[in-house]
C-alpha positions in Angstrom: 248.0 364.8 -61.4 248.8 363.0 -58.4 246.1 365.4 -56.4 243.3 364.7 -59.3 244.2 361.0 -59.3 243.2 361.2 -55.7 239.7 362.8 -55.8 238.3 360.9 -58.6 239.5 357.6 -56.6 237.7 359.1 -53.3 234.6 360.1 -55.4 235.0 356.5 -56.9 234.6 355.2 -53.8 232.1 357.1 -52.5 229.3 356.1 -55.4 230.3 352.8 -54.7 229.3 353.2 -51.1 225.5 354.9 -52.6 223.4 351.8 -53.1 224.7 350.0 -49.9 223.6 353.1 -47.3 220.3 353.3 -49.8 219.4 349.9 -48.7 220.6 350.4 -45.6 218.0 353.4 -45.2 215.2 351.3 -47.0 212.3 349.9 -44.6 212.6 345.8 -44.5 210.0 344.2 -46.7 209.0 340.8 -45.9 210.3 337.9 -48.3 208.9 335.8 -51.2 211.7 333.2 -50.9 211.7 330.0 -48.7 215.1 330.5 -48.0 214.5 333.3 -45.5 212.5 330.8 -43.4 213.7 327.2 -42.8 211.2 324.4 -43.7 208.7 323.7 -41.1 206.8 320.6 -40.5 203.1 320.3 -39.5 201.6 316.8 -38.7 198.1 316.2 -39.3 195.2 314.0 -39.0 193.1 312.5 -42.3 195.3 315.4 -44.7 192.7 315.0 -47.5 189.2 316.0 -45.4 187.3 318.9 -45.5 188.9 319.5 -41.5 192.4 320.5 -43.1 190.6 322.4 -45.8 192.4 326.1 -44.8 196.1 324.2 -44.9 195.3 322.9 -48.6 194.0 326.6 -49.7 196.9 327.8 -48.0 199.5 325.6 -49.4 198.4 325.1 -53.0 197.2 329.3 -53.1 201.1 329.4 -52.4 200.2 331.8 -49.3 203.2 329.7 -47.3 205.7 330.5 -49.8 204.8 334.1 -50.3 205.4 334.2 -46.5 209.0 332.8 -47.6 208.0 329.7 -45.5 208.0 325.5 -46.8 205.8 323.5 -45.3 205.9 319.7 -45.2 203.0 317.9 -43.8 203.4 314.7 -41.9 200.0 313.0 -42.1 198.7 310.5 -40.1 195.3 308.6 -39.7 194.5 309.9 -36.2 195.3 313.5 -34.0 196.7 311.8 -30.8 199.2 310.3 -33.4 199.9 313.4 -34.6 200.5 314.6 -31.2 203.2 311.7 -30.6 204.8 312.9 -33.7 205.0 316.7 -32.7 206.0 315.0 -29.1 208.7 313.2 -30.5 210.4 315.9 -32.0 209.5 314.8 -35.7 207.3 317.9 -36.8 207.6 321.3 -35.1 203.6 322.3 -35.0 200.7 320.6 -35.3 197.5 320.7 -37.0 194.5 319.0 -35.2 192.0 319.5 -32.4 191.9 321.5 -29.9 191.3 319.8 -27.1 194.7 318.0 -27.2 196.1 321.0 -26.2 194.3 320.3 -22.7 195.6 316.6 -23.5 199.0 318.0 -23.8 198.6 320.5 -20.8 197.3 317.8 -18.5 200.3 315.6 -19.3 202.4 318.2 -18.5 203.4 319.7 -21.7 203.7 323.6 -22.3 201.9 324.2 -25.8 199.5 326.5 -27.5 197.0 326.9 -29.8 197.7 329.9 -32.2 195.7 330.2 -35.0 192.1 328.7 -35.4 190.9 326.8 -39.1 187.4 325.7 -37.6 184.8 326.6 -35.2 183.2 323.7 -34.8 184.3 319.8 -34.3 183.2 319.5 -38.0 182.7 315.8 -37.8 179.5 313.0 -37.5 178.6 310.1 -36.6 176.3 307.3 -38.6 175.0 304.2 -38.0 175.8 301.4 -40.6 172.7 301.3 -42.5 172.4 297.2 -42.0 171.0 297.6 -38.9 168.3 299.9 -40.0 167.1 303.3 -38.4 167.5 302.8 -34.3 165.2 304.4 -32.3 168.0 305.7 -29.9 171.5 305.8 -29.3 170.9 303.6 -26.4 170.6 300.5 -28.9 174.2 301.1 -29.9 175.1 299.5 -26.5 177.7 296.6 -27.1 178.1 297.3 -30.5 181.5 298.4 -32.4 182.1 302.1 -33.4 184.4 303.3 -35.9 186.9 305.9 -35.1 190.2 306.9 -36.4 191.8 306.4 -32.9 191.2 306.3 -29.1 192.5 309.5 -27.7 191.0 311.1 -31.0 188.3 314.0 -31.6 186.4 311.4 -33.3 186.5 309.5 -30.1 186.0 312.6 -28.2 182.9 313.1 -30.2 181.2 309.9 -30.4 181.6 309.8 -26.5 179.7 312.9 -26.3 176.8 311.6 -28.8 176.2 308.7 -26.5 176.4 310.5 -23.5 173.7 312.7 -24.9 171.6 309.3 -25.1 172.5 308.0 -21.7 175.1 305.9 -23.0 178.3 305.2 -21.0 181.3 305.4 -23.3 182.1 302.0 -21.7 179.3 300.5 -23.0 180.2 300.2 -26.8 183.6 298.7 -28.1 185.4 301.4 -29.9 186.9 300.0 -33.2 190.5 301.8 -34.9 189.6 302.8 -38.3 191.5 305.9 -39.2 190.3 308.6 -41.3 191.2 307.5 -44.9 188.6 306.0 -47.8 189.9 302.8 -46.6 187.1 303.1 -43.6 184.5 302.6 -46.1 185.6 298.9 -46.5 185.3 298.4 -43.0 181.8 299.9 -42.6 180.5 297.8 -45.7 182.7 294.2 -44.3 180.8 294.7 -40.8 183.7 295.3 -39.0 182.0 298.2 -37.4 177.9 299.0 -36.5 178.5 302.9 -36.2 181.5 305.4 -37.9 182.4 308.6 -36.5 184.3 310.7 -38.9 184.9 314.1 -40.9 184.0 315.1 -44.5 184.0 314.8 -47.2 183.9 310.8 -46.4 180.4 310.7 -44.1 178.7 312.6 -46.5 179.8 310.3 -49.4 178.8 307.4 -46.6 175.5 308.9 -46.2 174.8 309.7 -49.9 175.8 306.2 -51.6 173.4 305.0 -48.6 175.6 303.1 -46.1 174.8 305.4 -43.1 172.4 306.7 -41.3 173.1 310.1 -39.4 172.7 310.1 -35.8 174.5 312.9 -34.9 176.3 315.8 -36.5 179.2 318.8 -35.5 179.2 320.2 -38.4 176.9 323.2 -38.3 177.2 325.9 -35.8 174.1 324.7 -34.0 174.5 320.8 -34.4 177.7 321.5 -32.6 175.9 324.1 -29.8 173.4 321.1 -29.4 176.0 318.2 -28.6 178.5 320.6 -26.9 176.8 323.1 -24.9 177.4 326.2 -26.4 180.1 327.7 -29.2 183.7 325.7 -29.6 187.2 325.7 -30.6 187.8 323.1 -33.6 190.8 322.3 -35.5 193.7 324.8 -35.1 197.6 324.5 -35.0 199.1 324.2 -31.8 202.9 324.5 -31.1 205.0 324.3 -28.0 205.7 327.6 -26.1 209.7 327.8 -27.0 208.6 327.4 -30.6 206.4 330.2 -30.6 209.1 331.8 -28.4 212.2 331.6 -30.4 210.6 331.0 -33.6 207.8 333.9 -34.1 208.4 334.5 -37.6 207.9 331.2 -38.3 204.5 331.3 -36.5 203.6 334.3 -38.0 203.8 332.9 -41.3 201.6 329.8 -40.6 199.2 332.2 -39.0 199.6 334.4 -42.3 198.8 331.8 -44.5 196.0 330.0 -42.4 193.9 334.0 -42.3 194.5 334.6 -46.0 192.9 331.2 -46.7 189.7 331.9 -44.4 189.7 334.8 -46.2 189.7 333.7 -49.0 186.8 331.3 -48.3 184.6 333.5 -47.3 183.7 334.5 -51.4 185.2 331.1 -52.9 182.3 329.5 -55.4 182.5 326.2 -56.7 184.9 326.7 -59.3 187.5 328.3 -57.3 187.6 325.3 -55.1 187.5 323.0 -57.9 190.8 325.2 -59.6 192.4 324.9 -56.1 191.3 321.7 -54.6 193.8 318.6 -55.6 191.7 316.4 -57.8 192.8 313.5 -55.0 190.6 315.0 -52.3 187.6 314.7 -54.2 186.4 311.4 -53.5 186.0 310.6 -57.4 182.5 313.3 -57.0 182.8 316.8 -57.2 179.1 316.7 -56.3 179.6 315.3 -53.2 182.3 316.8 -52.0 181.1 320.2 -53.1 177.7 319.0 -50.8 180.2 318.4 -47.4 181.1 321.7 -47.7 178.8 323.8 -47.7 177.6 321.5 -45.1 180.6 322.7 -43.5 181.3 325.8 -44.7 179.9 328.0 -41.6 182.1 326.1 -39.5 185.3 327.3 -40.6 186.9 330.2 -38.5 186.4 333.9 -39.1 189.9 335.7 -38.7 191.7 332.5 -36.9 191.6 334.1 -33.4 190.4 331.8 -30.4 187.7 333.1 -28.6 188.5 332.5 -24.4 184.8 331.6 -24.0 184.7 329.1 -26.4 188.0 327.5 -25.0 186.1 327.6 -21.3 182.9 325.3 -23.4 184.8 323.0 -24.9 186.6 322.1 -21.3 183.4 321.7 -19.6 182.5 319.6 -22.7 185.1 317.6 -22.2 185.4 317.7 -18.2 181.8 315.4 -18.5 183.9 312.6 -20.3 187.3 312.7 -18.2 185.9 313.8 -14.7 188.0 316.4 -14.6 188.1 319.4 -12.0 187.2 322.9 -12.3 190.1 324.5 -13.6 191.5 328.1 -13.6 191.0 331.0 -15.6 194.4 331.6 -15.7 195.1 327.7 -16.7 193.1 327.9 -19.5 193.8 330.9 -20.9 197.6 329.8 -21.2 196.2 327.1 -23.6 196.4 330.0 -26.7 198.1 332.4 -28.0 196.2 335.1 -30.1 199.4 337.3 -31.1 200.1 336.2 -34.6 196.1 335.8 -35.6 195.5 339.1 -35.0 198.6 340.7 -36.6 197.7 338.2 -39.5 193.8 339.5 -38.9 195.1 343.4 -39.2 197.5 342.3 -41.9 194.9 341.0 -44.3 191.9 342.2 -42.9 190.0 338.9 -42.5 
């Protein structure tokens, strides 16, 4: 008995022992649930536009979470704030411009751009209809323009639209405004003579008749014309020990971001309406759905940053700061294409 007693126990044990080396021997899969990824924090400029539009499709088509990742977003009415916030510690990535990963470089910061949303500036400038239709840009000298903050993209831009017309950035008085419906009361009060902002809010400017456009990034070749040539836009950005010592994180913001260009590639109007917060809309689904397929070229392929772009947008920018040539090797450590092109196999974007 005693010798019986003994091999059931040791066959006892044994089955109990099965499923554990069965999962052992079982290939990872990649988690549904949050809890396999802390919460990560992105701070962004004007959260509701048409220039976020991949991070909305991305959150609300609950691409994040299938990624087992939760994202809070920290918006803010400008992209240099949102660069203070990442700077200060109080979001991880960030969601805005490209160019202030040169800002960041410059000021001797170590962070990257790793996934692309759009490939162009995807923003315009107007003048306030009041004045009625100038002739030039030149006639804006002295006047007040509307952006949401100095050190913006929208300043950025609006520099380079009056540069284009022999205009000194100097020469105007450039006005705070944000990027938030609440611009619309400053346009109309007179606070401002020109706006420079993204959609869906100067196309509802230009539609209800308030502006008149003088310039535009939107398209692929409105931005070629101002810029020189093809551009970087919006992307997230995070510092090199971030992407260092958390990849899986980054993978699964670079995961969602290529699903969601993917997924606008075929999106009608009803699939944007179904997935689109109600919020965003402007109170006119006809307008909104106008700013983008204004915009919808613009947005980025697969997410990967293309190095010839990158080397346009600096000398782009290098005829507003005075800056000198730079090196190859400078600029190229201003991205990091590893997770958008896993995410691009992964998906096939």
């Amino acid at each position: 008995m005693d010798v019986r007693r003994r091999q059931w126990l040791s066959l006892a044990s044994a089955a109990s022992c099965w499923p554990l080396l069965a999962r052992a021997n079982q290939t990872p899969q990649p988690s549904s649930s949050p809890s396999r990824l802390p919460r990560i924090s992105i701070a962004l400029a004007a959260r509701h536009s048409l220039y976020q539009l991949p991070l909305t499709l991305a959150d609300q088509l609950g691409f994040f979470r299938q990624a087992g990742l939760s994202v809070d977003f920290l918006p803010h009415e400008a992209g240099s704030h949102a660069m203070a916030s990442l700077l200060s510690g109080k979001a991880e990535v960030m969601a805005a411009a490209f160019e202030h990963v040169f800002t960041l470089k410059q000021q001797g910061h170590k962070h990257q751009a790793f996934a692309l949303m759009g490939r162009t500036p995807q923003v315009s400038m107007g003048v306030a209809s009041r004045r009625g239709r100038l002739r030039s840009l030149a006639e804006l000298k002295g006047s007040r323009v509307g952006i949401s903050a100095l050190g913006s993209s929208t300043h950025a831009m609006a520099s380079q639209w009056l540069l284009l017309h022999g205009v000194l950035p100097e020469d105007v008085n450039f006005v705070e405004v944000g990027a938030s419906p609440a611009v619309v009361e400053a346009l109309r009060e007179g606070s401002i003579d020109a706006l420079c902002n993204p959609d869906p809010l100067m196309h509802w400017l230009e539609q209800k008749g308030d502006i008149v456009m003088v310039g535009e990034a939107r398209s692929l070749q409105g931005s070629a014309l101002v810029m020189g040539g093809a551009v970087p836009g919006a992307c997230l950005m995070a510092s090199e020990d971030f992407l260092l010592h958390q990849p899986a994180v980054a993978q699964a913001l670079s995961d969602g971001v290529v699903r969601a260009l993917k997924w606008l590639k075929t999106a009608g109007p009803s699939d944007l309406f179904k997935t689109v917060p109600p919020a965003y809309w402007m109170n006119d689904r006809g307008i909104y759905l106008g700013a983008f397929e204004k915009l919808r070229e613009s947005y980025a392929l697969d997410g990967v940053i293309q190095e010839d772009a990158v080397h346009n947008l600096w000398r782009a920018q290098a005829r507003l700061t005075g800056r000198l040539a730079t090196s190859r090797a400078w600029l190229m450590a201003t991205f990091d294409n590893r997770f958008a092109l896993r995410a691009k196999s992964r998906f096939a974007a």
